[in-house]
N, C-alpha and C positions, 0 to 999 in steps of 0.2 A: 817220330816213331811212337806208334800206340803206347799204350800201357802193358798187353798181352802178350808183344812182342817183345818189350823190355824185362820184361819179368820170364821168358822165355831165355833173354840173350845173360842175364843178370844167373839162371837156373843152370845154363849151360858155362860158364864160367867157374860154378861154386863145383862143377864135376873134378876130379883127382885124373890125371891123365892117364889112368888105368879104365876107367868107367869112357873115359873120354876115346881112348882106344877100341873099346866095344862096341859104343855109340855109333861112330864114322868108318868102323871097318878097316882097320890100317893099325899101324905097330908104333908104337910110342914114342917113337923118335921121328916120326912123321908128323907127331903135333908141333906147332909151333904156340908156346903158353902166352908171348907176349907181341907185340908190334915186330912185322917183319921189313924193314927197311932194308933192303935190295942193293942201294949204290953201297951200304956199307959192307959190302959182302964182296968177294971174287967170282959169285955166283952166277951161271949161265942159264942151270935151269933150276925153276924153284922144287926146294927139297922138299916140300912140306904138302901133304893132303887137305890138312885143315891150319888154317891159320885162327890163333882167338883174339887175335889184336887184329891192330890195321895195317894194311898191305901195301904197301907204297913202293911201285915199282920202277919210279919217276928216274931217268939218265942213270940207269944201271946197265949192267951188261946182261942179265936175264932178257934172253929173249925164247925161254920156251917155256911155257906155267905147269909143265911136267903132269903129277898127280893130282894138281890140285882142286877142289872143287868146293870147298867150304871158306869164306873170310867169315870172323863173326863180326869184328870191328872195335872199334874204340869209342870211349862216350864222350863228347865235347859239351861245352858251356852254351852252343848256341840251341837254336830252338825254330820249330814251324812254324810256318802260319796259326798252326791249331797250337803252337806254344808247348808243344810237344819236345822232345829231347833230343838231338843228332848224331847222330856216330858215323863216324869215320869209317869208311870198308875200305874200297880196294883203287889206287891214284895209278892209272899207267898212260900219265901225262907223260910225254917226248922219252917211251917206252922202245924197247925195239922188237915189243909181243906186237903179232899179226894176227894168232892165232888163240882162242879161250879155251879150246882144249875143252876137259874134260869140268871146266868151271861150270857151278850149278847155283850157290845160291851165296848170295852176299849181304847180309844182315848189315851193314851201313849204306853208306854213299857210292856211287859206282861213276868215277870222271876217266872217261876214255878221250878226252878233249886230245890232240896232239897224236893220235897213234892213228895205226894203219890197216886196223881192224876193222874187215867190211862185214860180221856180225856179230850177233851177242848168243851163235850158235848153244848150247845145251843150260845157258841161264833162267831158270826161271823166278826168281823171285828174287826181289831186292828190296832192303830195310829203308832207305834213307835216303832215297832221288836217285836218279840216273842221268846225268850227264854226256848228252849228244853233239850239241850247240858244234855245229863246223866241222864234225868227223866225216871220217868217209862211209862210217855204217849204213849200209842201205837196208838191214831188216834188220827184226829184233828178234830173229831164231824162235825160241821156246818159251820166252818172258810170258810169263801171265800173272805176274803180279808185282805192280811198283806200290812198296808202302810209304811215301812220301811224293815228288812232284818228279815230270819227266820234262826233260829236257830235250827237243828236236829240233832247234831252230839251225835253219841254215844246210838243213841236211836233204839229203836224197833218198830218205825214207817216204816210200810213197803211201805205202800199208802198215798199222798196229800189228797185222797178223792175229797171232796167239794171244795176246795182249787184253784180257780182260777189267782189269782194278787198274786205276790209278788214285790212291788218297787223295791226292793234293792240286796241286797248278798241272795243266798241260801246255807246254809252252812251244807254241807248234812257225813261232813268227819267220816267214821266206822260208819255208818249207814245202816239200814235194806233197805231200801230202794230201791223199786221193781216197782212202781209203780206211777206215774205224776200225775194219775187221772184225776182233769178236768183242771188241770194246764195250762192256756193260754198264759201267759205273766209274764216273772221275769228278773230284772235288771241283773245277772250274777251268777254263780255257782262258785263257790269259795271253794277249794279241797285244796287249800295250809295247806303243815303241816302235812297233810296224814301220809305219813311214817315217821313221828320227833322219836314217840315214839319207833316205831319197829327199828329206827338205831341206836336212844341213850339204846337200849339195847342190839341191838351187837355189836358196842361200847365199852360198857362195858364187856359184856362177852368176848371180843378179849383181852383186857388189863388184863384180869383174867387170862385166858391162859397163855399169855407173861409173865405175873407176877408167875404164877407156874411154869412157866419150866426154869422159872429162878433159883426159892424156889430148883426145883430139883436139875437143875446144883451144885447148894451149897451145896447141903447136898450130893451128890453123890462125893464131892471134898473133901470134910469131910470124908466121907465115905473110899474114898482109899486112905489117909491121913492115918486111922487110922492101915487101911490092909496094908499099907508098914510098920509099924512097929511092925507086926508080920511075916513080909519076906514071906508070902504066907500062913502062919498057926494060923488060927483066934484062936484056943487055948491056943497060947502061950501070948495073949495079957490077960491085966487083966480087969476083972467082969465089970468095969465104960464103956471102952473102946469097950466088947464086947455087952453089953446092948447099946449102942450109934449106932453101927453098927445094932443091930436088928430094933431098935427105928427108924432111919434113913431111912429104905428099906420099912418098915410098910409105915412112912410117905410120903416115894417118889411115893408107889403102891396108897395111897389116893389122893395124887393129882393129879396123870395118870389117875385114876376116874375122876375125877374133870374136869379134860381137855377135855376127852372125852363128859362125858353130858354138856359140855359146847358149843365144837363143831357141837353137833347133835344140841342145842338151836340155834344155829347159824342158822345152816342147815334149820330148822323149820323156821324159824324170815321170812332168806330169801325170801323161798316159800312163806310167806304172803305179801313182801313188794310189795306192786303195785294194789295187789286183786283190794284191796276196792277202790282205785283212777280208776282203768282203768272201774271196774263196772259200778260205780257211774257215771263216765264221759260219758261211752257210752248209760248209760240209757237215759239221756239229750240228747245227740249226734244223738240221735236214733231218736227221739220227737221233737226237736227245732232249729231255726237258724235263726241267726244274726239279726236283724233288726238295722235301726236308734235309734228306742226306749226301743232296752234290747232285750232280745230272746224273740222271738213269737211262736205260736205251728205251726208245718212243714202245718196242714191242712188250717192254716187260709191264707186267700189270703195276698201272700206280695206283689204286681204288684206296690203299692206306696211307697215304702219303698226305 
């Protein structure tokens, strides 16, 4: 979190909740002065217009955010990339809100990870990152400005939309992602990790191979082990020996199967490893470049830069 914003969130804190009343337009028992923790509450729907702490609405019974439109957040020990300062906004991890209502702006962290919320309808501005990674949000409503890093990976966001500012990381990895929209300025693209998952699973399908035709080796060693002691005439061995033999050829033909759609998973993996990085990378690639202060859009004049 910048300096300007903190000294913003620091200004807004030292208000008396009569000033604070004025400020946000709502009646004094609609503020909430400190951390609003949800499961400790019987609460359905949130009471509160503005919250000035942090909002955690993680396996409570709230499932309707009522009036609310303001988190300011909470101040943690940890820190940005830029070693800046982080605060807690608003957690509606394994929530059972679907809906932001009339939510506008969240001066910390914003993790919808776990919920069922397909957008960040009337949000526009968040302090602290925004957390998308695996939800089901496919747009980002009104958002025009993240002050810290955004998070999209794994989502069905195809478009930024309204989405100008991002300070920090845009973490865009296995993502739909088609389209910048009105994306002007973001601290860096950040694709590391892309293919982790597509190699740790052929990876493993390659060890599964090596480890079958290993499996076969031995039982095919087994196998003519036991046909030398019928000197070429599987008849003459006895009933253990020749069920061993059948047993053995059955098991070597299942895991030649095995090998096979193993190989072709291989084959598959391959073909996908790179897609989504060289996509992603060229969509940016295509739209932006370098400045002193993070990537800027290719249209806006860089002659100071």
């Amino acid at each position: 979190m910048d300096s300007s914003l903190e000294k913003k969130i620091i200004n807004l804190k030292e208000k008396s909740v009569s000033e604070l009343a004025k400020l946000f337009h709502c009646r004094e028992d609609e503020i909430c002065l400190s951390d609003y923790i949800a499961r400790k509450t019987s609460d359905t729907v949130c009471p509160y217009k503005v919250i000035m702490g942090y909002a955690n609405f993680e396996d409570s019974l709230v499932a309707d955010l009522g009036k609310l439109e303001v988190v300011v957040g909470k101040e943690t020990l940890e820190t940005n990339a830029q070693n800046q300062r982080i605060y807690l906004g608003i957690n509606l991890y394994r929530s059972k809100i679907k809906d932001l209502k009339n939510l506008k702006v969240v001066f910390g962290t914003f993790n919808a990870y776990g919920t069922q919320i397909k957008s960040l309808a009337k949000v526009k501005f968040l302090g602290s990152g925004l957390m998308l990674t695996g939800t089901q949000i496919q747009d980002l409503g009104a958002l025009k400005e993240v002050n810290g890093s955004l998070w999209i990976e794994e989502t069905n966001i195809k478009s930024l939309g309204h989405l100008e500012i991002v300070s920090d990381e845009i973490f865009a990895r296995k993502s739909k992602l088609e389209d910048v929209g009105n994306l002007r300025q973001f601290g860096s693209l950040f694709l590391g990790g892309d293919n982790t998952n597509i190699e740790a699973r052929i990876t493993s399908f390659r060890k599964e191979v090596k480890d079958l035709r290993a499996s076969i080796q031995t039982i095919n060693n087994h196998i003519a082990n036991k046909k030398a002691k019928g000197k070429g005439d599987i008849s003459r061995l006895s009933y253990d020996d020749r069920k061993f033999i059948k047993d053995g050829e059955e098991m070597s033909e299942f895991f030649e199967e095995r090998i096979n759609s193993n190989l072709r998973q291989i084959s598959l993996l391959k073909s996908k490893l790179n897609d989504n990085y060289v996509s992603i990378r060229q969509l940016f690639e295509d739209n932006f470049i370098k400045s002193a202060s993070g990537f800027k859009r290719r249209e806006i004049n860089l002659s100071n830069d």
